[in-house]
C-alpha positions as CSV (number, residue, x, y, z in Angstrom):
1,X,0.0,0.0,0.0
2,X,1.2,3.2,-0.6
3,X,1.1,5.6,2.2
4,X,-0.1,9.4,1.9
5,X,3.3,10.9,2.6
6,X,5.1,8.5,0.0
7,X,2.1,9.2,-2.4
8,X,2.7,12.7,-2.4
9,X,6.4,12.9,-2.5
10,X,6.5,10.7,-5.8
11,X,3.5,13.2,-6.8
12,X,5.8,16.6,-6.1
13,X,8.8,14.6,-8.0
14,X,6.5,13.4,-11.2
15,X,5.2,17.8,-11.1
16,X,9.0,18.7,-11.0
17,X,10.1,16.5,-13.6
18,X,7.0,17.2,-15.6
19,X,7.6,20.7,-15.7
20,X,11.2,20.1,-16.6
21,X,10.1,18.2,-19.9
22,X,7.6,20.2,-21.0
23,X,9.1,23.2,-21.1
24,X,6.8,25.5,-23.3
25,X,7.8,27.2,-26.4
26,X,8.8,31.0,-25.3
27,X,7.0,33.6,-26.6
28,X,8.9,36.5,-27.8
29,X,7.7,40.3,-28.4
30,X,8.8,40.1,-32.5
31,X,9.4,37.3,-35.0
32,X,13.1,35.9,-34.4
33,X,16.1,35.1,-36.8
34,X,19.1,33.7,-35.2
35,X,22.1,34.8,-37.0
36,X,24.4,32.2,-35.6
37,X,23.4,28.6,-35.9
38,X,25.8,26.1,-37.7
39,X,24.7,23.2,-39.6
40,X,23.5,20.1,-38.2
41,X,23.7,16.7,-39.7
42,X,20.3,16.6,-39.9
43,X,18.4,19.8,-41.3
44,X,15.6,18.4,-38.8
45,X,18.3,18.9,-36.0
46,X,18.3,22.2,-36.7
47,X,14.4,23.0,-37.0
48,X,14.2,21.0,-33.5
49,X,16.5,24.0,-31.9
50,X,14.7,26.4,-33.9
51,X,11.3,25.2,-32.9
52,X,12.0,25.0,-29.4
53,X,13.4,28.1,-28.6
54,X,10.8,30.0,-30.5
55,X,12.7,30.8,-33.2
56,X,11.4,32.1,-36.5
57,X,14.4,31.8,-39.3
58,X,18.1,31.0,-38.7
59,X,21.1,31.5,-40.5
60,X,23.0,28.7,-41.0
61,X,26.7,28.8,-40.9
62,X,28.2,25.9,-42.8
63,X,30.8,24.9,-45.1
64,X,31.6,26.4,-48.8
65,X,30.5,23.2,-50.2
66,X,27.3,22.2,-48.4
67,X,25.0,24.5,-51.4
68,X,23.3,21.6,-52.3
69,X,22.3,20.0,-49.0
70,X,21.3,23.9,-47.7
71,X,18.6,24.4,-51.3
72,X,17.5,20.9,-49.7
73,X,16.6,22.1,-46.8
74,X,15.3,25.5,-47.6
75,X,13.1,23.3,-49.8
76,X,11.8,21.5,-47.2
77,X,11.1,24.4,-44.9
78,X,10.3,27.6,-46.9
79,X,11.0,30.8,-45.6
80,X,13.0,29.4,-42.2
81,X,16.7,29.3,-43.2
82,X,19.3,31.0,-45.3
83,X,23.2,30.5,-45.1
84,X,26.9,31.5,-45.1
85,X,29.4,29.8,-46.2
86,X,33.2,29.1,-44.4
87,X,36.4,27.4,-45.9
88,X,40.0,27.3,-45.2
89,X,41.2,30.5,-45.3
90,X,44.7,29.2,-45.4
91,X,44.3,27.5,-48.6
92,X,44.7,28.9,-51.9
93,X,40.9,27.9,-52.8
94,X,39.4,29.5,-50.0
95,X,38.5,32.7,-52.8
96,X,37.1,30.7,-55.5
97,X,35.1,28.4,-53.2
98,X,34.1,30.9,-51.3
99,X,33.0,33.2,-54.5
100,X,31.2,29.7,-55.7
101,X,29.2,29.3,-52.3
102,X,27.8,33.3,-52.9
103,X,27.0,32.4,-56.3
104,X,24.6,29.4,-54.9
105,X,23.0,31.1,-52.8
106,X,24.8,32.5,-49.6
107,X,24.4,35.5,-48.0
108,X,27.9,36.0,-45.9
109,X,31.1,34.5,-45.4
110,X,31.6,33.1,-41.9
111,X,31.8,31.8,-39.6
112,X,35.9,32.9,-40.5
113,X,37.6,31.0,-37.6
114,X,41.2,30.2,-38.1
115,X,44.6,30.4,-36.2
116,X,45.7,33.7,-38.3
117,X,46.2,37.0,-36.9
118,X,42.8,39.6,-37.7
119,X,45.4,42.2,-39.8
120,X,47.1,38.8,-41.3
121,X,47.5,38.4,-45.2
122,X,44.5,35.5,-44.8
123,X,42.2,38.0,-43.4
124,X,42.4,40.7,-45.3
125,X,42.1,38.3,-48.5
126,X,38.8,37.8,-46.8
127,X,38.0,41.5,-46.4
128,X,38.4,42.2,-49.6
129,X,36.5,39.2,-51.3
130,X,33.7,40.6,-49.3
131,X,33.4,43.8,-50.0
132,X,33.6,42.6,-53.6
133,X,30.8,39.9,-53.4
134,X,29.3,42.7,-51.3
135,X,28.3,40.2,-48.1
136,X,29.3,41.0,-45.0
137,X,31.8,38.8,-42.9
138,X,31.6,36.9,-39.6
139,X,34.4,36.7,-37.7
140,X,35.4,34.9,-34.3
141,X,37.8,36.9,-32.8
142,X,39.4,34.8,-29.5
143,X,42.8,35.7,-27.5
144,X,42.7,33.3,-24.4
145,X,42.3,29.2,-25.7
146,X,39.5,27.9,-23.6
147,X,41.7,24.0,-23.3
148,X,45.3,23.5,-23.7
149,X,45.4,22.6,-27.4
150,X,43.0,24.8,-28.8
151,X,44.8,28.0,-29.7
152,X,43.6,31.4,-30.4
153,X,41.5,33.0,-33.3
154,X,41.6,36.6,-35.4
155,X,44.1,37.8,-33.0
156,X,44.4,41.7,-32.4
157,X,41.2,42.9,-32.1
158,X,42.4,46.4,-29.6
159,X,43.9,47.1,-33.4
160,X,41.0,46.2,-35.4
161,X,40.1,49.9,-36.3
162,X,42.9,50.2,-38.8
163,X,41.2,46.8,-40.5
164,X,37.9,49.3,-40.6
165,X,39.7,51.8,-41.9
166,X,41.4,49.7,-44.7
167,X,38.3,48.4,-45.7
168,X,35.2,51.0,-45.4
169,X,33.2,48.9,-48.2
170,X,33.5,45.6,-46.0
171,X,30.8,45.0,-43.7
172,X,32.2,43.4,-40.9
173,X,30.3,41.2,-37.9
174,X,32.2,40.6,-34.6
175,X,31.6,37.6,-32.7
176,X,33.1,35.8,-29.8
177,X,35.4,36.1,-26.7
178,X,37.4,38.9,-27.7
179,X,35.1,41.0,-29.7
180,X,32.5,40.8,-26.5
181,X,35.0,41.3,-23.6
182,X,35.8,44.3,-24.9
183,X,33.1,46.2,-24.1
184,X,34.8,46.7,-20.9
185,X,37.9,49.2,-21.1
186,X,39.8,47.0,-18.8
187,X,39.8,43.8,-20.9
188,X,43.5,42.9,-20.5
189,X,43.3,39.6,-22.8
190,X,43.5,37.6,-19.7
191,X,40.5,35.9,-19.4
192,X,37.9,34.3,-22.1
193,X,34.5,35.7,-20.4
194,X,35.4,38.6,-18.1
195,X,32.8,39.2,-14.7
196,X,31.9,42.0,-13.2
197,X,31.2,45.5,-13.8
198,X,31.6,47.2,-17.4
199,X,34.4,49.7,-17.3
200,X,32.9,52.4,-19.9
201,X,34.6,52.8,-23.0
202,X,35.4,49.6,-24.1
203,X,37.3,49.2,-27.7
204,X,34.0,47.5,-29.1
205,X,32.1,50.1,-27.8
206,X,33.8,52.4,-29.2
207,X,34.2,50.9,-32.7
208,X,30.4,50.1,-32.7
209,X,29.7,53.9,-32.5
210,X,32.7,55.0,-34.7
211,X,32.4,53.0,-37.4
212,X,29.5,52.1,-39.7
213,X,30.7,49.0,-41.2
214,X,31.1,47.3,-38.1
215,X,28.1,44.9,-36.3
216,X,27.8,42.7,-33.7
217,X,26.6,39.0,-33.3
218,X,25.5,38.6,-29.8
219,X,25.7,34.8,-29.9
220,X,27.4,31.8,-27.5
221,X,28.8,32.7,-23.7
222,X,30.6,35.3,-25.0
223,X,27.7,37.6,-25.8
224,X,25.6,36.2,-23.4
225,X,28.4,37.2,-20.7
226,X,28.5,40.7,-22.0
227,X,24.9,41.2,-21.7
228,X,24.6,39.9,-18.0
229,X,27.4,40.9,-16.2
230,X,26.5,44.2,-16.0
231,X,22.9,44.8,-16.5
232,X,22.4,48.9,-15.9
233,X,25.7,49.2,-18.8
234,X,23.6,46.6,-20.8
235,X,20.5,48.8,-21.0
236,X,22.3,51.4,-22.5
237,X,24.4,49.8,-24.6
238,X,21.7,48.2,-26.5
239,X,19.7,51.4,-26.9
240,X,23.0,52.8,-28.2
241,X,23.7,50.5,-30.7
242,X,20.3,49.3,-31.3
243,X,20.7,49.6,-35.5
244,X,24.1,47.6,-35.4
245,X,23.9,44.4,-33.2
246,X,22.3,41.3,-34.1
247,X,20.8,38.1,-32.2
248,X,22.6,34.9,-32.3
249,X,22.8,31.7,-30.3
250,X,25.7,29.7,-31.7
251,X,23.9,26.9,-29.3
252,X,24.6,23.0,-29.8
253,X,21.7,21.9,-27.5
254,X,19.6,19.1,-29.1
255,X,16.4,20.7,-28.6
256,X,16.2,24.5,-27.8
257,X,15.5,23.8,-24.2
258,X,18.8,23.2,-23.2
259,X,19.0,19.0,-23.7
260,X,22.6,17.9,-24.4
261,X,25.6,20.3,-23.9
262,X,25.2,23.7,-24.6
263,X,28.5,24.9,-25.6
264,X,30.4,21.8,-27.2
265,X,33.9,21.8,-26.3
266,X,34.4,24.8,-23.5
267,X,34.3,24.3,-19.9
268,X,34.7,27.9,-19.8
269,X,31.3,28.1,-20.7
270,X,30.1,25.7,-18.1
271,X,27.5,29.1,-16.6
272,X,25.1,28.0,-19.1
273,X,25.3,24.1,-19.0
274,X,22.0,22.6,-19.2
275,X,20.4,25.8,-20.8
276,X,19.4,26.7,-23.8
277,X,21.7,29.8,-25.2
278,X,19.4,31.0,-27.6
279,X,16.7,31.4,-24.4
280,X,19.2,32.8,-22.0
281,X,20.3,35.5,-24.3
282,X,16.7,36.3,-25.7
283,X,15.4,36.5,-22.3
284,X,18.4,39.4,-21.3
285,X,17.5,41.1,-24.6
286,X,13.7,41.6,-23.6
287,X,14.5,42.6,-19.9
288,X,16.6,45.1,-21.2
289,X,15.6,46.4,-24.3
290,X,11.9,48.0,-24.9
291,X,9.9,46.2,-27.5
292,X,10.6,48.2,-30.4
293,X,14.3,48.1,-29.6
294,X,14.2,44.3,-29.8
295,X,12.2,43.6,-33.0
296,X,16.0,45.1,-34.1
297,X,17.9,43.1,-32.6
298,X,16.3,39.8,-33.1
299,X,14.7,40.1,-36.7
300,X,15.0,43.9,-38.6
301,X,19.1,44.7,-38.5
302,X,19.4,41.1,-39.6
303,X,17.4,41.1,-42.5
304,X,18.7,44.6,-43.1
305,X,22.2,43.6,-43.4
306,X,21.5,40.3,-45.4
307,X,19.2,41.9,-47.8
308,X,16.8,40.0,-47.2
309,X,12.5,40.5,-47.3
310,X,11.2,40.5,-43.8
């Protein structure tokens, strides 16, 4: 026989866990596109995330040679996803694949990560192929290697003006560690994701405000950190650049609930194991930002910058 107290203790534990795996779909204040979600095996994989993080389209990141597989998918579900395209940037192909990939169909080169230096001969190959496709580019800037063997990625962003400078027809998107930390004026590229409290006039701030070829992608820990460390600089850094940053997740949960490992590969990032980055960040963005503010920042700048029809 089961007694009352052992009745209602299973009860309380079948609520908890029934609450846990039923999370609802979130409702957000404006139609969303994710700028920053990379291809999944499985196109369904990605329409899973997509779906349960209430997301509207996404822009796939994937590689040069994947045209074929991404018209499959945009087939299958009209209207939700467009693309850019990444290859070695090493590699003397990297231009003519690269140029073929915008040909079929994508919108931007990115996600460019390699171990090359941001004002390095690879880079500014880059630059220049996109200001002459005219798409803009998405780079991962990173200083500090989140394990032993992984390295670092577009190093020198504190110099990245002159880049902007150089190449006032390239329209450039800043993602990751580097570009995110700083926001603070104090980021001494000593630590991957900075906490505590904004030192005003931070490099990307500045930049942001200085220059009009340069955006933001407020995807993975990294943006996510620079949004909620500080939340009275966030407010007013968002109304401040309101017309130039765009919402990302860069998320590898399974499901858009937070099922599976959230950031793949970076213990660093352990603050948002178990979560779903695309939620965490879109929640920040609507307790800080007024409604109008973030229809921008999740759908218009977006579709503004990819040319695309809202």
């Amino acid at each position: 026989m089961l007694h009352r107290r052992d009745f209602l203790a299973a009860a309380a534990a079948a609520a908890v866990s029934g609450l846990h795996a039923q999370t609802p779909t979130p409702s957000w204040p404006s139609p969303v596109l994710d700028l920053h979600l990379h291809l999944r095996q499985q196109t369904e994989s990605n329409i899973a995330h997509m779906d349960g993080c209430g997301v509207t389209k996404a822009n796939l990141l994937s590689r040069a040679g994947a045209a074929e597989q991404i018209h499959a998918a945009q087939a299958k579900f009209p209207e939700r996803l467009v693309w850019f395209a990444s290859s070695d940037i090493t590699k003397p192909e990297a231009e003519a694949l690269l140029t073929q990939a915008v040909k079929n169909g994508a919108g931007g080169l990115g996600e460019i990560k390699f171990h090359v230096e941001a004002a390095g001969p690879e880079l500014r190959r880059m630059y220049a192929l996109a200001a002459e496709l005219n798409v803009p580019i998405l780079i991962h800037f990173q200083e500090v290697p989140h394990t032993p063997t992984e390295g670092v990625f577009s190093t020198g962003f504190k110099n990245f003006e002159a880049i902007l400078k150089a190449y006032p027809k390239t329209r450039f998107i800043g993602h990751a560690d580097a570009f995110w930390a700083n926001v603070s004026a104090d980021y001494a590229n000593d630590a991957a994701y900075p906490a505590g409290p904004i030192k005003r006039g931070g490099v990307t701030d500045k930049l942001l405000s200085d220059y009009p070829n340069l955006f933001g992608d407020l995807s993975a820990n990294s943006g996510n950190n620079a949004l909620s460390r500080d939340p009275e600089f966030t407010s007013g850094f968002l109304a401040r650049h309101q017309d130039k940053l765009m919402f990302g997740s860069d998320c590898s949960c399974a499901d858009g609930k937070g099922t599976g490992i959230s950031q793949a590969g970076n213990p660093a990032a352990s603050r948002l194991a178990g979560k779903c980055v695309a939620r965490e960040t879109l929640t920040v963005l609507q307790k800080s930002a007024s409604p109008a503010v973030f229809r921008k920042l999740a759908w218009d700048n977006a579709h503004k910058l990819l040319h695309l029809t809202a």
